[in-house]
Residue, then its C-alpha position, 0 to 999 in steps of 0.5 A: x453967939x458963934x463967935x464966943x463959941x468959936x473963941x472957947x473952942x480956940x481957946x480950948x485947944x491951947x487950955x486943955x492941951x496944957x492940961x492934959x500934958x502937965x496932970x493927965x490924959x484922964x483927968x483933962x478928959x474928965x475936966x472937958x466933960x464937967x467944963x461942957x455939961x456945966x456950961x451947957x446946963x448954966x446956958x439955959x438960965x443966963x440972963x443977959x448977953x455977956x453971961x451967956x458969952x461967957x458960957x458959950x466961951x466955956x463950953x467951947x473949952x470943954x468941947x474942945x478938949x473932950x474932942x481932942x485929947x480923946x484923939x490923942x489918947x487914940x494916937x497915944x495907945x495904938x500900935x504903930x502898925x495900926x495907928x493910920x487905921x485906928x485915926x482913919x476911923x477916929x476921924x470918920x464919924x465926924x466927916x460921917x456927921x458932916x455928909x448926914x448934917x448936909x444931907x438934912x440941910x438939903x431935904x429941910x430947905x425943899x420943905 
């Protein structure tokens, strides 16, 4: 099932940018969350296999876009003198989540 998440999230990038190019920034933003909460709560009650694949391909799309075109909006509405901040700081809270996750991983594998 990662590899049907995968695919959503590769698809998700070429989708949601089209998008968000052609009917808006907000309107991409709102479609990613509908796409990614639909998706989520549906995976709950799939019964078979394929379904489910097609769920995981579908909530990876909204994952995707919620992610990126929020940074984009981030990029898109800063100053230039402080956009190299303003995307520093866009950016550290997933490598934040990432030392947090490998820190968890760390203390759960000695119990």
């Amino acid at each position: 099932m990662l590899l049907s998440k995968t695919v959503g999230l590769f698809m998700g990038s070429f989708v949601i940018g089209i998008v968000s190019d052609y009917f808006g920034r907000a309107r991409a933003i709102s479609l990613s969350i509908l796409l990614s909460s639909v998706s989520a709560i549906l995976t709950v009650f799939s019964k078979d296999k394929i379904s489910l694949a097609i769920l995981r391909i579908i909530y990876g799309i909204g994952t995707k876009g919620c992610v990126m075109v929020n940074y984009v909006m981030a990029a898109e509405t800063t100053l230039p003198n402080y956009k190299v901040l303003i995307m520093f700081i866009a950016g550290i809270g997933f490598q934040f989540g990432e030392v947090v996750f490998a820190i968890e991983a760390y203390f759960l594998r000695l119990l």
